[in-house]
TORVOVO-180585 format. One record per residue: chain; x, y, z of N, C-alpha, C in turn; residue in three letters. Coordinates in Angstrom, 3 decimals. Each point is the difference from the previous one (the first is absolute). Layout:
# residues N
SITE  unit      n.c1      n.c2      n.c3     ca.c1     ca.c2     ca.c3      c.c1      c.c2      c.c3  code
SITE     A         X         Y         Z         X         Y         Z         X         Y         Z   Ala
...
//
This chain:
# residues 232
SITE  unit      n.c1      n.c2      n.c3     ca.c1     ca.c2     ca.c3      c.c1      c.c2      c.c3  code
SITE     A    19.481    -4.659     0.310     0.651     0.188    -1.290     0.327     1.470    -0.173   Unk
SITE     A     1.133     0.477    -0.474     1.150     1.153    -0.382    -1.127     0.944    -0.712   Unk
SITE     A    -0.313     1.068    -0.302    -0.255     0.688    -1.060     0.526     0.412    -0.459   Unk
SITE     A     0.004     0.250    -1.463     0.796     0.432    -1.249    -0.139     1.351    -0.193   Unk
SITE     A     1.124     0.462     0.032    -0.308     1.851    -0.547     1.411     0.238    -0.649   Unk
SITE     A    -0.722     0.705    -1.130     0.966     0.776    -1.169    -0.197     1.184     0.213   Unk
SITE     A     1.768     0.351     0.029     0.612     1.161     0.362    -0.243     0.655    -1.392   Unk
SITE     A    -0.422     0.955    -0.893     0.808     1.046    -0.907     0.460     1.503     0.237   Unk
SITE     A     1.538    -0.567    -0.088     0.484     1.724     0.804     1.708    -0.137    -1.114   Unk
SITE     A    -0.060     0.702    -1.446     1.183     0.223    -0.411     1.474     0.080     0.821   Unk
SITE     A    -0.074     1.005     1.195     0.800     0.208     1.043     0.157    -1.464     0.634   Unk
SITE     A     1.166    -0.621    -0.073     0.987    -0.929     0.239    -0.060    -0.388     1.407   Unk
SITE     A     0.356     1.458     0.874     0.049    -0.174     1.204    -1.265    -0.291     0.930   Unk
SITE     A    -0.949     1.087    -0.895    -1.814    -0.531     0.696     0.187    -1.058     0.081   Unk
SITE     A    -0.237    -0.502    -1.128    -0.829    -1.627    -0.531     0.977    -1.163     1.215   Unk
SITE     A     1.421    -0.053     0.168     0.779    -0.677     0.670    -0.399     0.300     1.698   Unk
SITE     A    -0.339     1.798     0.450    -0.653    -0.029     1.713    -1.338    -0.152    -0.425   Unk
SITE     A    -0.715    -0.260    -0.681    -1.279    -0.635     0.528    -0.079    -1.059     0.007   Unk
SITE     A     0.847    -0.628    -0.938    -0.221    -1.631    -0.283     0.773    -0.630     1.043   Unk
SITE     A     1.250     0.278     0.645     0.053    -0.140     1.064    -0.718     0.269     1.812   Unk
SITE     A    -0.979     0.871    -0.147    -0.572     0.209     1.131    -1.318    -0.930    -0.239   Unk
SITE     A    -0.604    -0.314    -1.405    -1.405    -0.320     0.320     0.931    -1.288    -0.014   Unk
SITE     A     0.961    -1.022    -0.877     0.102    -0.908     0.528     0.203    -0.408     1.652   Unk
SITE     A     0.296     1.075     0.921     0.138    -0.307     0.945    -0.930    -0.045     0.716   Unk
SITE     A    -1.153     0.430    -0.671    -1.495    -0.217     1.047    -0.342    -0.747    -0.374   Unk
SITE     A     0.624    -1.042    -1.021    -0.825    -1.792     0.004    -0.762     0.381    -1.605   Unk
SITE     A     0.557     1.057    -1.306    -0.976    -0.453    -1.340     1.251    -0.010    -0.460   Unk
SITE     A    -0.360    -0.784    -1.301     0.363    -0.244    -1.353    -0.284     1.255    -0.583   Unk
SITE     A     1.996     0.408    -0.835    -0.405     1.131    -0.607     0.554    -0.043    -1.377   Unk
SITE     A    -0.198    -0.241    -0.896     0.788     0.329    -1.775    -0.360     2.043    -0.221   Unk
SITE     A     1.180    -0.070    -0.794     0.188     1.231    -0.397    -0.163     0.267    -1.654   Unk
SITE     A    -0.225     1.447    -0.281     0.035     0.384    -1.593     0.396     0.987     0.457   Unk
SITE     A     0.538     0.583    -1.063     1.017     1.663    -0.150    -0.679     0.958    -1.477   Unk
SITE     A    -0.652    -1.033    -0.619    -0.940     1.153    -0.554    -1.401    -0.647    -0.366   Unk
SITE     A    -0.688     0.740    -0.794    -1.421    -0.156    -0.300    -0.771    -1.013    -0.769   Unk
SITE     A     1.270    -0.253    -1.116    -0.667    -1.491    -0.653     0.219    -0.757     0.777   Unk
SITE     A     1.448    -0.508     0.557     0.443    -1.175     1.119    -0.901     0.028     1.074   Unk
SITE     A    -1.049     0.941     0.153    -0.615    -0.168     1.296    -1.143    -0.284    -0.279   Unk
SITE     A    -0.399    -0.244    -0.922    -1.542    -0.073    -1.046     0.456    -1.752    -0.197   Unk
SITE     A     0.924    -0.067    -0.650     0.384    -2.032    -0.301     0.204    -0.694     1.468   Unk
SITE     A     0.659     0.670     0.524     0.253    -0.552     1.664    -1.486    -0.280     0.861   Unk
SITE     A    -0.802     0.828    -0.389    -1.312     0.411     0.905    -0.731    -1.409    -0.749   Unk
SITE     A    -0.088    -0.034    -1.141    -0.696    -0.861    -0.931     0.423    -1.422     0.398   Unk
SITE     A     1.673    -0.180    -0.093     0.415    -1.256     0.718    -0.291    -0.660     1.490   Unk
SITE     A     0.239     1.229     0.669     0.275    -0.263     1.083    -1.556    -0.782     1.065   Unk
SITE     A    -0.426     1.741    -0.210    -1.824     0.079     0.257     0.303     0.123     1.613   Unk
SITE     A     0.402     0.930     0.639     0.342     0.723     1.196    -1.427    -0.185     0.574   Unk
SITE     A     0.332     0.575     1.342    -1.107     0.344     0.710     0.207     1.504     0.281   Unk
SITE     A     1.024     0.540    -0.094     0.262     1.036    -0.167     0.516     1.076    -1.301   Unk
SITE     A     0.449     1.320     0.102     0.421     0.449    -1.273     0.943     1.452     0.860   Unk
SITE     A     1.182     0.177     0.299     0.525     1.298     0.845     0.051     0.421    -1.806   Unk
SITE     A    -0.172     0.960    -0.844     0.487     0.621    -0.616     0.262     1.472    -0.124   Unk
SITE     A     1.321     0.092    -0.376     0.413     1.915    -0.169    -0.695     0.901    -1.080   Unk
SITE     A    -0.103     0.892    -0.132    -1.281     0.350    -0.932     1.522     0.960    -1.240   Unk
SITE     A     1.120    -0.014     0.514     1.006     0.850    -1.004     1.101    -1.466    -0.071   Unk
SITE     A    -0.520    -0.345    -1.422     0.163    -1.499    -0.535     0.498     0.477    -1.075   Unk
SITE     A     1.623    -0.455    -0.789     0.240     0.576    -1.434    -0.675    -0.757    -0.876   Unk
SITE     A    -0.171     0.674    -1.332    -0.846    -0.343    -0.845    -2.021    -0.090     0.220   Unk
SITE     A    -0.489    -1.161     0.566    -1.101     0.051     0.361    -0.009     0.452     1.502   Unk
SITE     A    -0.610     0.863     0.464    -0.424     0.173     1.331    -0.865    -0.834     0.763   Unk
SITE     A     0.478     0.540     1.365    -1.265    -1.019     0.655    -1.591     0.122    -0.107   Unk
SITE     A    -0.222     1.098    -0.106    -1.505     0.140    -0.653    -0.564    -0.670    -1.205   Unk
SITE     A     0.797     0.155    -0.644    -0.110    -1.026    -1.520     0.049    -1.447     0.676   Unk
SITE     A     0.780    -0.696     0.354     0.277    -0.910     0.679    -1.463    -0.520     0.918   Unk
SITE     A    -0.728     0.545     0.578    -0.670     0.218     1.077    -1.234    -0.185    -1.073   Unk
SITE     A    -0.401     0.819    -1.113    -0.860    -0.250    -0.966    -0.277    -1.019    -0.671   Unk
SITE     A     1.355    -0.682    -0.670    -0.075    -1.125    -0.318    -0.017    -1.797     1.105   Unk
SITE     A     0.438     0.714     0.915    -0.458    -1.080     1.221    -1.660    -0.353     0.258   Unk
SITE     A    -0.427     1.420    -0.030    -1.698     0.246     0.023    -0.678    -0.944    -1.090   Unk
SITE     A     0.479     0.664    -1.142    -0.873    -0.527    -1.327     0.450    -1.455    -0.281   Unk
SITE     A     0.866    -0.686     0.983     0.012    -1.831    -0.413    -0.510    -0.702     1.413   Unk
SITE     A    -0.795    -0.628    -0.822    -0.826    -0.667     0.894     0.907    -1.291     1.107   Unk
SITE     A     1.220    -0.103    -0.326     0.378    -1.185     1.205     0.827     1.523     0.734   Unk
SITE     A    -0.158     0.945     0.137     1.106     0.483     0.826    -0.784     1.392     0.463   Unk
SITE     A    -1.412     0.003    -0.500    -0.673     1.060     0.622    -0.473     0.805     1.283   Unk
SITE     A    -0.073    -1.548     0.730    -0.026    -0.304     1.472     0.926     0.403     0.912   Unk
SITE     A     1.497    -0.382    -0.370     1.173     0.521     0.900    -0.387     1.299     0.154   Unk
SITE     A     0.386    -0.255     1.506     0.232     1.807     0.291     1.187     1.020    -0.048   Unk
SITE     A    -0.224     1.168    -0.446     1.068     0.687    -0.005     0.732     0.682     0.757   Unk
SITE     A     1.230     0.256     0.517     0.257     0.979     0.687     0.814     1.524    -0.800   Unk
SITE     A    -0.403     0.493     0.059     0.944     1.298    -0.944     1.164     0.654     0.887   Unk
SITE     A     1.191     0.380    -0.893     1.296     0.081     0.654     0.527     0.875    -0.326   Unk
SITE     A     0.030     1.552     0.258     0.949     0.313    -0.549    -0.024     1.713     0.853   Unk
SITE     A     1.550     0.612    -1.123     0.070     1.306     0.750    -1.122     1.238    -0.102   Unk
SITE     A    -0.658    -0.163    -0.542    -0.784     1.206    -0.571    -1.418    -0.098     1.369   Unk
SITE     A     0.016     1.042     0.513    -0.776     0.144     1.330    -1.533     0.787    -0.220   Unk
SITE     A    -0.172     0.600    -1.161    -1.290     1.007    -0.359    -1.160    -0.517    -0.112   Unk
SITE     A    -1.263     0.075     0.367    -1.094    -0.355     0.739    -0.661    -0.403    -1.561   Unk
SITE     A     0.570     0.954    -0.571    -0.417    -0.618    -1.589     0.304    -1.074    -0.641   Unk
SITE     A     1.172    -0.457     0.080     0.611    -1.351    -0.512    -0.454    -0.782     1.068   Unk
SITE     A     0.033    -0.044     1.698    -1.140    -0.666     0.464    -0.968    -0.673    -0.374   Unk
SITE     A    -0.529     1.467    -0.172    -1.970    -0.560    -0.501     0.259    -0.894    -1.002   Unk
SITE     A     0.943     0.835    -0.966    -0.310    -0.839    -1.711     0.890    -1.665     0.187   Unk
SITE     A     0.664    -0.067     1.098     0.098    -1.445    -0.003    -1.056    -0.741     0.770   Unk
SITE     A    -0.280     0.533     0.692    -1.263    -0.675     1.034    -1.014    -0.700    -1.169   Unk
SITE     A    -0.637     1.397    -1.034    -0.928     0.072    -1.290     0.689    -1.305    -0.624   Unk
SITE     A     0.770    -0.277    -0.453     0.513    -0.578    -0.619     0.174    -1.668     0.149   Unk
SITE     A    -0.277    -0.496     1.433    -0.287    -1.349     0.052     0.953     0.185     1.088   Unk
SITE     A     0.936     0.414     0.731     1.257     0.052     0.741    -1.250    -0.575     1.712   Unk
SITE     A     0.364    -0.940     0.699    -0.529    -0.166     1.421     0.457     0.630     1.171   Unk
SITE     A     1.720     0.421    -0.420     0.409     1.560     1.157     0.896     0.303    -0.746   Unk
SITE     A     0.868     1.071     0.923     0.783     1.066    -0.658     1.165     0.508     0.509   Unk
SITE     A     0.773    -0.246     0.156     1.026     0.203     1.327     1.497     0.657    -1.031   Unk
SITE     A     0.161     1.085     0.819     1.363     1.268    -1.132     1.437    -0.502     1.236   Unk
SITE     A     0.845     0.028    -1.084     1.312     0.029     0.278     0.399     0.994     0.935   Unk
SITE     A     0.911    -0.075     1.023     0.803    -1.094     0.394    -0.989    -0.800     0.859   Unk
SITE     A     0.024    -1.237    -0.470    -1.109    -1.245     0.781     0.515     0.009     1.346   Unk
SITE     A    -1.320     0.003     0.832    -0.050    -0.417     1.736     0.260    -1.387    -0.080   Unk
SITE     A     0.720    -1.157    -0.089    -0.223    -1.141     0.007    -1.332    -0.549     0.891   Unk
SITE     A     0.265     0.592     1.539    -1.524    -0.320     0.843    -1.100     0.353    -0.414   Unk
SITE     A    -0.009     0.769    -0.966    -1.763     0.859    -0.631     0.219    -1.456    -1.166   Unk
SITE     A     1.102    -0.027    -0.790     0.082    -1.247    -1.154    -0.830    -1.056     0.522   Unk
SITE     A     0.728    -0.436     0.974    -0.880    -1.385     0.697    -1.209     0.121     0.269   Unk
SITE     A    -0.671     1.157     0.405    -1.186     0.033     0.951    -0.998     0.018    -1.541   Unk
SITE     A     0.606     0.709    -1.268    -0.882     0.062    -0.952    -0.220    -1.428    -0.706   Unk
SITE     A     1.114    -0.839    -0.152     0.031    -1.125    -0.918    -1.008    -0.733     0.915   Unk
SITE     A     0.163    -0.095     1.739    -0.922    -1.184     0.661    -1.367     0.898    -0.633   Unk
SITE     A    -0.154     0.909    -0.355    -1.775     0.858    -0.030    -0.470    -0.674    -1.296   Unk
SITE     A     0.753     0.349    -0.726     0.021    -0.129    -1.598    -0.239    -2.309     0.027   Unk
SITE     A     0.610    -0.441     0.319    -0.130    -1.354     0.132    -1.219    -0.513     0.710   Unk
SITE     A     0.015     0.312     1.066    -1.173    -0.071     1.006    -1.367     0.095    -1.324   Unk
SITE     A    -0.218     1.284    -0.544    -1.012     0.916    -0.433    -0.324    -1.432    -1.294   Unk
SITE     A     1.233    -0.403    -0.162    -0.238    -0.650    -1.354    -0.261    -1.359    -0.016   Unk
SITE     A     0.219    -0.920     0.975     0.051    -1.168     0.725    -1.683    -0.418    -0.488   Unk
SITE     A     0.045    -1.291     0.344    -1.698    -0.423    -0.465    -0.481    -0.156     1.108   Unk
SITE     A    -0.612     0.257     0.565    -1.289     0.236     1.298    -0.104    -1.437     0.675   Unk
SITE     A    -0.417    -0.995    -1.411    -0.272    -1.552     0.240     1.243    -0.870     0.399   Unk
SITE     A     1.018     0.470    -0.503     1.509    -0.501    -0.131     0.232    -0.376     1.732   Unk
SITE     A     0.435    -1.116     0.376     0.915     0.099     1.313     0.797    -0.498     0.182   Unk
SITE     A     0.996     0.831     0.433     1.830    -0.512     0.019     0.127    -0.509     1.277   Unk
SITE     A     0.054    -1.398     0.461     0.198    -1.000     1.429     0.905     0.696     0.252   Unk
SITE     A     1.356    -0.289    -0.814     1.480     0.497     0.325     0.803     0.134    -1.254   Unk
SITE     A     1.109    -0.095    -0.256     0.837     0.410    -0.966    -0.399    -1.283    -0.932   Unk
SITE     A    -0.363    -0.919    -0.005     0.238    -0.915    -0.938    -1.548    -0.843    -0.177   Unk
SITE     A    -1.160     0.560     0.608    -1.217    -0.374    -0.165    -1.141     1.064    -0.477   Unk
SITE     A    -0.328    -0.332    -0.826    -1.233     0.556    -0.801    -1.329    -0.632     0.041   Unk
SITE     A    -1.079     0.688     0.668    -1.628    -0.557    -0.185    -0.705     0.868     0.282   Unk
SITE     A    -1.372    -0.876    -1.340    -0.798     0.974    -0.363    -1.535    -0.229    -0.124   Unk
SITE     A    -0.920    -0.357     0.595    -1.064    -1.022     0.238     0.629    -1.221     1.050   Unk
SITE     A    -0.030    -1.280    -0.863     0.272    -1.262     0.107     1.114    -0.401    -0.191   Unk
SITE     A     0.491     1.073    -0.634     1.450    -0.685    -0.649     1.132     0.796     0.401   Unk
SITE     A     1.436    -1.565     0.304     0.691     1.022     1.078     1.071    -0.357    -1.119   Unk
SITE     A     1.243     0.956    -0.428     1.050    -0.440    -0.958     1.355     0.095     0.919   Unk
SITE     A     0.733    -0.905    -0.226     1.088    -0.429     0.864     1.640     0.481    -0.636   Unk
SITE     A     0.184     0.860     0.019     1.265     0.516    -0.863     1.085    -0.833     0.155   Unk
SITE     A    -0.027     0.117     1.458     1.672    -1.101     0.225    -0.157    -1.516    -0.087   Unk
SITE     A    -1.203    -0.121     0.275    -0.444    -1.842    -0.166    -0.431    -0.168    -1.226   Unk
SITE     A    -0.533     0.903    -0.728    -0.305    -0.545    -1.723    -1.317    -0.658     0.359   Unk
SITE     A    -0.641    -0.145     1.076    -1.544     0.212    -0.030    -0.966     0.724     0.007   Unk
SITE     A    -1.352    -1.353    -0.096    -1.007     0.926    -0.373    -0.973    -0.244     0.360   Unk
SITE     A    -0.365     0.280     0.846    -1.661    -0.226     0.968    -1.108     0.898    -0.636   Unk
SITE     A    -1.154    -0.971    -0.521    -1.157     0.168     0.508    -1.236    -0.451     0.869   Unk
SITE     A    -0.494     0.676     1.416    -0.861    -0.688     0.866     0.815    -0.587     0.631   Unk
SITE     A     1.497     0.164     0.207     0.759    -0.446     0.653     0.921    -1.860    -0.230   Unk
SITE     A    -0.573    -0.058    -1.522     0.162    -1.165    -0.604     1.011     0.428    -1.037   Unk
SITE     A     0.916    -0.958     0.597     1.479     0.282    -1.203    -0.557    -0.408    -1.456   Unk
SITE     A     0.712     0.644    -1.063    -0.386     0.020    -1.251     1.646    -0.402    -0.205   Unk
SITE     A     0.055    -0.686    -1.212     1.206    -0.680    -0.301     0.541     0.752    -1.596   Unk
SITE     A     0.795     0.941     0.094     0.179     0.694    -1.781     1.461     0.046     0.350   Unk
SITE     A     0.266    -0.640    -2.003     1.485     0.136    -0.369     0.349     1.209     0.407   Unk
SITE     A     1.344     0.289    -0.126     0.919     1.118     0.548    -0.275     1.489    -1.061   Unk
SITE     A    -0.331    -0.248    -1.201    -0.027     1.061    -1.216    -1.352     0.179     0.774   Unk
SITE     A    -1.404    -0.717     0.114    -0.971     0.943     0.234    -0.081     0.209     1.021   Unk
SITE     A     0.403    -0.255     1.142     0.035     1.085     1.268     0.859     1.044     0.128   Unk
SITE     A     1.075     0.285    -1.402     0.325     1.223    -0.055    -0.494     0.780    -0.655   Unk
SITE     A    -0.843    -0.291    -0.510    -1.322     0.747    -1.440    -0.662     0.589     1.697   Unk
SITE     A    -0.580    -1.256     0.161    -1.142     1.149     1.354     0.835     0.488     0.716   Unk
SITE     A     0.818    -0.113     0.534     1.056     1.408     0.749     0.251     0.870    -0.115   Unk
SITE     A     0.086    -0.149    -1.472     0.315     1.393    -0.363    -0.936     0.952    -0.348   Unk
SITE     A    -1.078    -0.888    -0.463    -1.237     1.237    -0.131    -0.876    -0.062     1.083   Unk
SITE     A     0.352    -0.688     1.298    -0.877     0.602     0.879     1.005     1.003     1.318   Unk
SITE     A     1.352     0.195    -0.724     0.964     1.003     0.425    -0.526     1.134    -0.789   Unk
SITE     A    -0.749    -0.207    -1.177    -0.068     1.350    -0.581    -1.946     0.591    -0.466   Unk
SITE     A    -0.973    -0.277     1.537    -1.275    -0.131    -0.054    -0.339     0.743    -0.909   Unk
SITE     A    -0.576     0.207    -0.867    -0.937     0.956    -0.963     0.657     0.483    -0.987   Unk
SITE     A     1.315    -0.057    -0.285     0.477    -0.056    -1.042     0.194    -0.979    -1.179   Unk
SITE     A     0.213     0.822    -1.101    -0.584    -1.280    -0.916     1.888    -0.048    -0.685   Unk
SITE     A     0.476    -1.908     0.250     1.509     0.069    -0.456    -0.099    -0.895    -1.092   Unk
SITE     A     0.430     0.165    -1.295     0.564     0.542    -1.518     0.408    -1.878     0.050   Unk
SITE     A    -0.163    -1.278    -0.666     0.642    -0.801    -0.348     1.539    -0.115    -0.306   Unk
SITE     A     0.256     1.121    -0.309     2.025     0.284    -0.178     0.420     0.266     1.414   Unk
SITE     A    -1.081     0.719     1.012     0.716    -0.024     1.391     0.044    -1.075     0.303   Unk
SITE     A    -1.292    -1.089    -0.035     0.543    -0.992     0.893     0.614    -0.951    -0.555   Unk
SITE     A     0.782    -0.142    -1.641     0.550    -0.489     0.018     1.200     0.306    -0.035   Unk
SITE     A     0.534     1.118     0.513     1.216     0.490     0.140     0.520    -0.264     1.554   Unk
SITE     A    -1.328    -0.076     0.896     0.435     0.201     1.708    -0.053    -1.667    -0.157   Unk
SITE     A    -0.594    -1.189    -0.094    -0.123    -1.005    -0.081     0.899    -0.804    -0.198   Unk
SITE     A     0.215     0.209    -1.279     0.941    -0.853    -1.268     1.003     0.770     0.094   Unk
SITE     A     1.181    -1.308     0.323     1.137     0.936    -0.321     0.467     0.039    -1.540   Unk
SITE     A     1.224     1.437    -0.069     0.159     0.434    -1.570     0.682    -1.102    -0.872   Unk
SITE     A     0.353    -0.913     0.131     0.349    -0.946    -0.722    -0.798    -1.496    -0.497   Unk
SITE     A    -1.410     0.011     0.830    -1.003    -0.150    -0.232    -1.037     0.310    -1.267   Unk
SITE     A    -0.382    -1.110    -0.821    -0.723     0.843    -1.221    -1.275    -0.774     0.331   Unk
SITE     A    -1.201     0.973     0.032    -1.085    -0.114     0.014    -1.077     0.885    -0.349   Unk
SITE     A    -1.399    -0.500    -0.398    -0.721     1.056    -0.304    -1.006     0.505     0.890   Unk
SITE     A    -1.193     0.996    -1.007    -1.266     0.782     0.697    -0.085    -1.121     0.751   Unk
SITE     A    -0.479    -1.484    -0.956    -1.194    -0.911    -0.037     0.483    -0.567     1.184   Unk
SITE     A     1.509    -0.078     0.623    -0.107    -0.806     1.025    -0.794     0.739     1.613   Unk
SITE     A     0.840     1.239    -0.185    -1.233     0.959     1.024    -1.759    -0.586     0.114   Unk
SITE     A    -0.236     0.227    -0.895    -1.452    -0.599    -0.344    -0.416    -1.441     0.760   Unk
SITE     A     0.835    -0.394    -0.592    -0.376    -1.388     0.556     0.400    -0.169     1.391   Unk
SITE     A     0.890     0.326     0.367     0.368     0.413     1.869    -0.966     0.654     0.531   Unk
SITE     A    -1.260     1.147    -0.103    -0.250     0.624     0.105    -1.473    -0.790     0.216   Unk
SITE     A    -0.302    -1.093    -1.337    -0.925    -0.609    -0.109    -0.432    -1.233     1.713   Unk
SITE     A     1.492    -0.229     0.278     0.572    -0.764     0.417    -0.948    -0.034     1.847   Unk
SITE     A     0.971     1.274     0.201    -0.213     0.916     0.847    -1.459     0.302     0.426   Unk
SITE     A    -0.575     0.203    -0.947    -1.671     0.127     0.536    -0.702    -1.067     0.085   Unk
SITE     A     0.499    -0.999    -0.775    -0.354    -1.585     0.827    -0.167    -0.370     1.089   Unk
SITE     A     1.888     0.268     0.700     0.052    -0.208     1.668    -0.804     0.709     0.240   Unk
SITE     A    -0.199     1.599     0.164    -1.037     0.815     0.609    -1.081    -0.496     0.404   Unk
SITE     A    -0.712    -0.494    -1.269    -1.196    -0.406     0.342    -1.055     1.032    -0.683   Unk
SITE     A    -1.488    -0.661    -0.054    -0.597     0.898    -0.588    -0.575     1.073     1.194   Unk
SITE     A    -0.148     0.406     0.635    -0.248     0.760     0.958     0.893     1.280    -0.116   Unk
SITE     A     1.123    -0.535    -0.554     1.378     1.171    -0.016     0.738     0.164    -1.224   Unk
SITE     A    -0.718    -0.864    -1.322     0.974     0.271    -0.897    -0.031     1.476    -0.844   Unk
SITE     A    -1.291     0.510     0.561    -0.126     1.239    -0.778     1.355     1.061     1.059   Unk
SITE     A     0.128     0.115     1.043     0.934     0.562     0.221     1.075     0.402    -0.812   Unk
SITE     A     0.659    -0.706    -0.890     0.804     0.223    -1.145    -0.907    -0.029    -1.535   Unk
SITE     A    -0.102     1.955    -0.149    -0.407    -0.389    -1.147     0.629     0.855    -1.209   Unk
SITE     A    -0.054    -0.582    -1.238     0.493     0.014    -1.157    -0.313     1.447    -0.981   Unk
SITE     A     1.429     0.580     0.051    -0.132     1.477    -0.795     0.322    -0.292    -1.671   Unk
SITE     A    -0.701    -0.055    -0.789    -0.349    -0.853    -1.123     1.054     1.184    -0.442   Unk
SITE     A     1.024    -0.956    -1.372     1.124     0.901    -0.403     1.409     0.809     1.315   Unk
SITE     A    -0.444    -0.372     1.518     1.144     0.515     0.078     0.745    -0.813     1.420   Unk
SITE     A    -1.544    -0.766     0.863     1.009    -0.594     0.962    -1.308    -0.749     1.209   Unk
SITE     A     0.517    -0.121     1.291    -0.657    -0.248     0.532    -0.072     0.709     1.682   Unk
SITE     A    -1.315     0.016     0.504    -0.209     0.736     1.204    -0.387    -0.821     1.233   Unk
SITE     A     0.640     0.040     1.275    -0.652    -0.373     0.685    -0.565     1.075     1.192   Unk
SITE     A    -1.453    -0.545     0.548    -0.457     1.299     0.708    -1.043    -0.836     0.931   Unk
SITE     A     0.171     0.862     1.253     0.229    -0.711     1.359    -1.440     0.393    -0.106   Unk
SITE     A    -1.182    -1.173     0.320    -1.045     0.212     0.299    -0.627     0.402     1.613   Unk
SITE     A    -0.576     0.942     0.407    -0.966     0.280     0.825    -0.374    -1.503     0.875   Unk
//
């Protein structure tokens, strides 16, 4: 499976050669051009990555970078910091600042790559194992992206199509905790009307098949969403 990384780089032409080069090493890339759009995008999206420029009009990327910190579904992504300013001081104070590297204009594309695999790698779950592009397992349980299955102990589990995209998606996004409006925005399509309560009950659903051995794996961020987290 693709990883997701958001570009924020005002400059037109950046945002278009990176998003063209990392798409060409096999990720998924959405873009923002300034600081709120990259704060709602980050919130929607829920990257595995974050390239942002730190000379952002209006809010900067540091601001940006702060408020990524202080919310709890987007604290986790890692950052990369982007921009022209080269002084060991703005360095440090992005490093200080929550930033995971630091890389000054004009970008090496080959140093780009070598940092995003570090930065991903670094952030990846230990327990997590990727078979191949379209298989996920983690203990007992193997998730089938392109087949829409779901093994545990090597025993097919049988789930409607809505909740094996509930667990897909949050075991695409280990240890982060995703917001009931995300998943019913990635889920449900927009012409679709539905509520919290149906999440809930999918969710309820979901830890049924599991089983009790595994239903704590997904657990419940009271007021804002739900987590799943790859046990040892």
């Amino acid at each position: 499976m693709s990883k997701t990384i958001l570009v924020v780089d005002d400059e037109k032409d950046i945002a278009d050669l990176l998003r063209f080069n990392l798409e060409n090493e096999g990720y998924q890339v959405e873009t923002a051009e300034n600081g709120i759009d990259a704060v709602q995008r980050a919130l929607k999206i829920l990257p595995e990555l974050i390239i942002l420029d730190i000379m952002l009009p209006g809010q900067d990327g540091l601001e940006v970078m702060r408020q990524l910190r202080n919310t709890l579904q987007t604290r986790h992504i890692p950052i990369i910091l982007l921009t022209a300013k080269s002084s060991e001081f703005d360095e440090v104070l992005g490093l200080e600042l929550g930033a995971d590297d630091y890389i000054t204009k004009p970008v090496s594309l080959r140093k780009l790559f070598a940092r995003v695999k570090t930065a991903l790698r670094k952030s990846a779950p230990p327990v997590q194992k990727v078979l191949n592009d379209e298989i996920i397992k983690f203990g007992d349980i193997e998730i089938n992206a392109a087949g829409y299955t779901l093994k545990i102990q090597k025993q097919e589990i049988r789930m409607p199509k809505k909740e094996f995209e509930i667990l897909l998606f949050l075991a695409k996004r280990p240890g982060r905790v995703v917001t009931r409006e995300i998943l019913l925005n990635h889920i449900w399509a927009d012409n679709v009307v539905v509520v919290d309560r149906t999440i809930d009950v999918h969710i309820r659903k979901i830890r049924e098949k599991l089983g009790k051995e595994n239903a704590n794996l997904i657990s419940t961020i009271k007021g804002v969403g739900y987590r799943l987290v790859f046990e040892p």
